[in-house]
N, C-alpha and C positions, 0 to 999 in steps of 0.2 A: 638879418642873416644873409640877405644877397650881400649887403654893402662889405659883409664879416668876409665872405667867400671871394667876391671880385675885388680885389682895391680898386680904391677911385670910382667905383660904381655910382653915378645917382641916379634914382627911381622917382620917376616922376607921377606914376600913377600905379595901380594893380588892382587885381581881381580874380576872387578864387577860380579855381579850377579844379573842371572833376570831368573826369573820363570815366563813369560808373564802374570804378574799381573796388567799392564795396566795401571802405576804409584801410584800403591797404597806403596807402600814403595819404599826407598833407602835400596841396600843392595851390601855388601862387603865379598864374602867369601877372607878370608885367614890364610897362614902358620904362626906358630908360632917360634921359635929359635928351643924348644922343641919338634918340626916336628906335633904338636896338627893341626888337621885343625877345623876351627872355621868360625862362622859367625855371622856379625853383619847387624841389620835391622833397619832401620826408620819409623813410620809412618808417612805418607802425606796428612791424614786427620785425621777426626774424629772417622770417623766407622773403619777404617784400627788400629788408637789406642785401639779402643772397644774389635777386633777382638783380637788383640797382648796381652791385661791385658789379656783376658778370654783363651788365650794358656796360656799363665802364671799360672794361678789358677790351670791351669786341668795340666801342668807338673810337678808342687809342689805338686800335692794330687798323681801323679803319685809314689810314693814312692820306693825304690830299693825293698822292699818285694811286691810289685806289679807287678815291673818289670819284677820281678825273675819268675812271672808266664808267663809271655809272649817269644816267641822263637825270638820276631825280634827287632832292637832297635827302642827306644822313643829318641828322641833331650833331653838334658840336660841343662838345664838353668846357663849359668856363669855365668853372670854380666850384669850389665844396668849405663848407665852414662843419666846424661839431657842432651836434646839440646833441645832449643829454645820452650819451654813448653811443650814438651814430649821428652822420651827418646831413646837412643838409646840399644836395647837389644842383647846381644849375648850369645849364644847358639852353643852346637856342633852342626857341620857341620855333617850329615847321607850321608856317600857316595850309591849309588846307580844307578838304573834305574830308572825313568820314564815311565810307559809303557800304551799303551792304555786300554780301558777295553777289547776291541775283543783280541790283543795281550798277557793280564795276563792271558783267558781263551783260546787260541789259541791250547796249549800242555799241556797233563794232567798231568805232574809233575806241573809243576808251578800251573795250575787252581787248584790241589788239596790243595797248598801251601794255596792259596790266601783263600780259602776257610777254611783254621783249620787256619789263625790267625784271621776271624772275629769270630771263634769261638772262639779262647781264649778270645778274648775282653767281649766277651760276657758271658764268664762262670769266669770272675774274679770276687771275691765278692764284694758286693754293698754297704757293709758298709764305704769303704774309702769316697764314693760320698758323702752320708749325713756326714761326719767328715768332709769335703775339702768345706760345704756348694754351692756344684752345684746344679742343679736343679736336682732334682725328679721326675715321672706322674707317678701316676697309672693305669690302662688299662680306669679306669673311668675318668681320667682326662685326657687322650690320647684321649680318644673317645671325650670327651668334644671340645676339641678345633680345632679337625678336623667340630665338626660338626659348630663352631665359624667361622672357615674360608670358608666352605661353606658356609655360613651366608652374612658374609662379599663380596664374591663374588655374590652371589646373588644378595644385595643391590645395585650392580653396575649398575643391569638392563640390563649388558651387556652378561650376563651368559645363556645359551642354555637352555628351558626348560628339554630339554630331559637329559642334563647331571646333572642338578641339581636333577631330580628327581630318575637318577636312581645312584647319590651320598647319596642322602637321603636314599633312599634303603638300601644301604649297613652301613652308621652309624644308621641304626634301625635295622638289621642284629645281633642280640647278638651274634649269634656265633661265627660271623667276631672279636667279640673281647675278647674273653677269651685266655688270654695270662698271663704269668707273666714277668713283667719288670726285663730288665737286665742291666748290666752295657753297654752304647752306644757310639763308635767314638761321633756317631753325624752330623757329616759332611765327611762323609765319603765317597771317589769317586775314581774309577782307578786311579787320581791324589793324593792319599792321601800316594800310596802304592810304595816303592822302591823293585827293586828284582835286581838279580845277574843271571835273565837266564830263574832261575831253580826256586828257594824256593823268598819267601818273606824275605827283608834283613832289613827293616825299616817300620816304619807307622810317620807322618807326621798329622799336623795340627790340633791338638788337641782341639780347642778353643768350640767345641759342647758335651765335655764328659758332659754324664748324665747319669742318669737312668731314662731309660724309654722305649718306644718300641723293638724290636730287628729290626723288621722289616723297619727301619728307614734306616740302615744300607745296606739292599739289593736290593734297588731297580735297581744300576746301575747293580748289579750284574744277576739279572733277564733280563737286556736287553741286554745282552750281547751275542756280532752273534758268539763268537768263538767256536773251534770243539769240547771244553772240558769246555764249559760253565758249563753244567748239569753233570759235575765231581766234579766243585766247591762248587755247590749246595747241593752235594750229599756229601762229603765233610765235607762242614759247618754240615748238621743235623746230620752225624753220629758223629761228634765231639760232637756234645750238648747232644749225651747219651740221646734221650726223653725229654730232653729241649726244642725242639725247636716245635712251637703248630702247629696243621696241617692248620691253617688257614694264617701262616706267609708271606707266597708268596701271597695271595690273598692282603692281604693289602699294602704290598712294590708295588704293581701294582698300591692299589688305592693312596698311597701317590703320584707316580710316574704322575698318571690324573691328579693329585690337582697342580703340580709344575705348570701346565699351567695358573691355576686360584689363583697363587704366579705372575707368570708373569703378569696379567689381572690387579692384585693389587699393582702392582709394577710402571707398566707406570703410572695406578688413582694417586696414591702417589706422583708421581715426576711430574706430569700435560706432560706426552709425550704422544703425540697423536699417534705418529707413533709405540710406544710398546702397544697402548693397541688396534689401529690397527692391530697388526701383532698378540699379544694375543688373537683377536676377531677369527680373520683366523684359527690359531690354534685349535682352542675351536671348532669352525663348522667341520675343519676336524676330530676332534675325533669322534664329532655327526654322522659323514658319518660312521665309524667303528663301532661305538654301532650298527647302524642300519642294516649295513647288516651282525649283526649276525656270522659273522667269528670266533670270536673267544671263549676262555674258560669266564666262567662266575669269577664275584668276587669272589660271594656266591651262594649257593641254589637260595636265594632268591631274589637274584639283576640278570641284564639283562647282555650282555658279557661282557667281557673287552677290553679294547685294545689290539691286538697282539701284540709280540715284534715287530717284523718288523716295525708296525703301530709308535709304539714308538718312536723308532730311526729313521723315515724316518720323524717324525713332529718336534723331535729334529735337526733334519740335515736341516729343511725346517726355520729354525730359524736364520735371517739375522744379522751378528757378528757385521754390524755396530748399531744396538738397543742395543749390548748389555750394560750395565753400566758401567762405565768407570771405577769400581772399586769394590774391594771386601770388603766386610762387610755391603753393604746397604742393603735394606728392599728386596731386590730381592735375597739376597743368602739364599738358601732352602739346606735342608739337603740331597736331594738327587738328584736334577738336573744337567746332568753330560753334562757339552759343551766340551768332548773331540774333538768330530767329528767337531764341529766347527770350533775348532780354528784352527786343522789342514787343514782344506779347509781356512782360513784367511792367513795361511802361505805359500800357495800353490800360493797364487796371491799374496801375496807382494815380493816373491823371497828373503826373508833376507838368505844373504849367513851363513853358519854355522861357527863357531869357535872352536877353543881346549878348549874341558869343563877342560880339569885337569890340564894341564899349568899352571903353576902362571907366574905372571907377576910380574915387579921392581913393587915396593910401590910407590902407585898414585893413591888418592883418587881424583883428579878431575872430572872424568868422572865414577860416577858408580851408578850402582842399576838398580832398575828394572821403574826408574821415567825415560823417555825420554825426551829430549828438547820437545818444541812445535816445530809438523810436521815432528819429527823427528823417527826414530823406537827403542824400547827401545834395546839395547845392548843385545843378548839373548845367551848365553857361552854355550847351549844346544839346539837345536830347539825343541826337546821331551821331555823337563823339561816340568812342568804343574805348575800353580799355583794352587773355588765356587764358587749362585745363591741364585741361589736363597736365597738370598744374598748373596745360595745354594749357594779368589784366592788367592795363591800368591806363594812368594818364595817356590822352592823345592829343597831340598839337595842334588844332585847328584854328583859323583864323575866320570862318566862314561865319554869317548868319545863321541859327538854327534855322531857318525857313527856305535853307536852300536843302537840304535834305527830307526826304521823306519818313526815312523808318532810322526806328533807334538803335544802338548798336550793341554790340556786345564788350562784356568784361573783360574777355579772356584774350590773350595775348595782346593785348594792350600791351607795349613795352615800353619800358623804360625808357624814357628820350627828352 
């Protein structure tokens, strides 16, 4: 299929690849005669091809004069052949790391790293977006549809008074939204990020560029326990030069509350009783946190917010069998980050590690990130990551699995 997709391609070796995306694609990195490393991807449904067109759009609007503003690489689109009523697409292969998000903010070289490339992202001009026809909001149509999907969760009946009233708070809060829209990842998560150590070496899974909030972008980065979190932080706004508005970190919090009532609409949607069970759980223990007042507020005018701590301990309390068996459904959200999860899912299934950078004889029988049924998908990394909300998949790394410590997550893995 490479050779069908690229003419003149020869493949001198390969070996599967899996970014624990939980069979939402087949995929194949490998070597070229030309020593190119490459990778080719399948999707295995429908929203998995959704996800794959919409990296596609946002890699072609990605232009070399846009590139040229950024310090780390983007995937490059080679070729696509068909199979079987969707295609198969390849793409350079971004060698890298994987890392978690407490591990990117762990050392202040790299947390500073991670923090000046969401600001290039964010200070690249916005005309390419409306030329490349992605989406758009403005702070008025960003407030809009937050206060849409409070809406919608409300309707469920399953939704806490307390938390609805003091989300309404903060979408009646103007202050909370004066901002001006910038160029956005989108889905952007520690899994989205490759590094070499030290510095950020790649960014990954493009399929959510737009323009629209910044704030979109930060949430994972706000919950983050490592020692040089608040360097990245510090970081990103001195990068934005007075770009970046004082109320930005207060709404990546509130985006960060709503991922729960993404999950609440997510089990409605797919009639699982057990996800909007465990969403219902969720939702009460934030109600415990607003309530006793621990923490920073959104705004002036709204009650506190969740701690990090609080955060990460109701994402960690989130059971990896509910989760969706695939990325691109109506549960992947642009900022819900299942690092911490998956790594406790590979902690109990004991899958031994493998040589990520090995290639193997050409043998496409057994590859990708699809597993038999009952079986464990092949993982050439334990610390690759693949998104949820509907907020997963293949990630590009070239590293030894033994250069990482902890396994990653599914979700926003993107397309690349």
């Amino acid at each position: 299929m490479a050779t069908a997709a690229v003419p003149g391609l020869e493949v001198s070796a390969a070996r599967a690849h899996t970014r624990r995306s939980h069979g939402a694609f087949d995929a194949v990195e490998f070597r070229t005669t030309d020593d190119r490393r490459l990778i080719i991807r399948v999707p295995r449904s429908q929203a998995a091809e959704s996800e794959q067109s919409a990296d596609l759009v946002a890699l072609r609007a990605l232009t070399p004069g846009v590139r040229s503003r950024l310090d780390f690489a983007v995937p490059s689109f080679i070729g696509q052949a068909p199979i079987d009523g969707t295609r198969a697409v390849v793409t350079e292969f971004i060698p890298g790391v994987v890392s978690t998000a407490d591990q990117l903010t762990a050392h202040e070289r790299l947390a500073e790293s991670v923090g000046l490339a969401i600001a290039a992202i964010h200070s690249l001009p916005t005309g390419f977006v409306g030329d490349a026809g992605l989406p758009r909001q403005d702070a008025v149509e960003t407030r809009e549809s937050v206060v849409a999907l409070i809406g919608r969760a409300a309707d469920t009946g399953r939704l806490p008074a307390a938390l609805l009233r003091r989300w309404e708070e903060a979408t009646d809060d103007d202050t909370l939204w004066r901002f001006r829209p910038t160029v956005v990842h989108g889905t952007l998560t520690a899994d989205s990020i490759l590094n070499d150590g030290e510095t950020v070496t790649g960014v990954l899974g493009w399929s959510g560029l737009a323009e629209s909030d910044p704030a979109r972008d930060l949430h994972w980065l706000l919950t983050c326990r490592g020692a040089a979190a608040e360097r990245a932080l510090g970081a990103y706004i001195a990068a934005r030069e007075g770009g970046a508005d004082a109320h930005l970190p207060q709404r990546a919090l509130l985006y960060g509350e709503l991922e729960l009532a993404r999950w609440l609409l997510h089990g409605i949607d797919e009639h699982d009783d057990a996800i909007v069970d465990d969403a219902v759980g969720l939702l009460d223990g934030l109600v415990e946190s607003v309530h006793d007042h621990s923490s920073e507020p959104l705004s002036p005018e709204t009650g506190p917010i969740l701690a990090v701590d609080d955060v990460e301990r109701l994402l960690d309390e989130t059971p990896l069998d509910r989760l969706p068996a695939e990325r691109g459904g109506a549960m992947l959200t642009d900022s819900y980050d299942f690092s911490e999860l998956d790594r406790q899912a590979l902690r109990t299934s004991g899958a031994p590690p493998m040589d990520a950078t090995a290639p193997i004889p050409l043998d496409l029988s057994d590859w990708g990130d699809a597993a038999p049924d009952g079986a464990t998908a092949p993982d050439g990394d334990p610390d690759a990551a693949t998104r949820d909300h509907a907020r997963g998949d293949d990630r590009s790394t070239g590293a030894p699995s033994g250069d990482v410590t902890d396994d990653q997550a599914r979700r926003n893995s993107a397309s690349s």
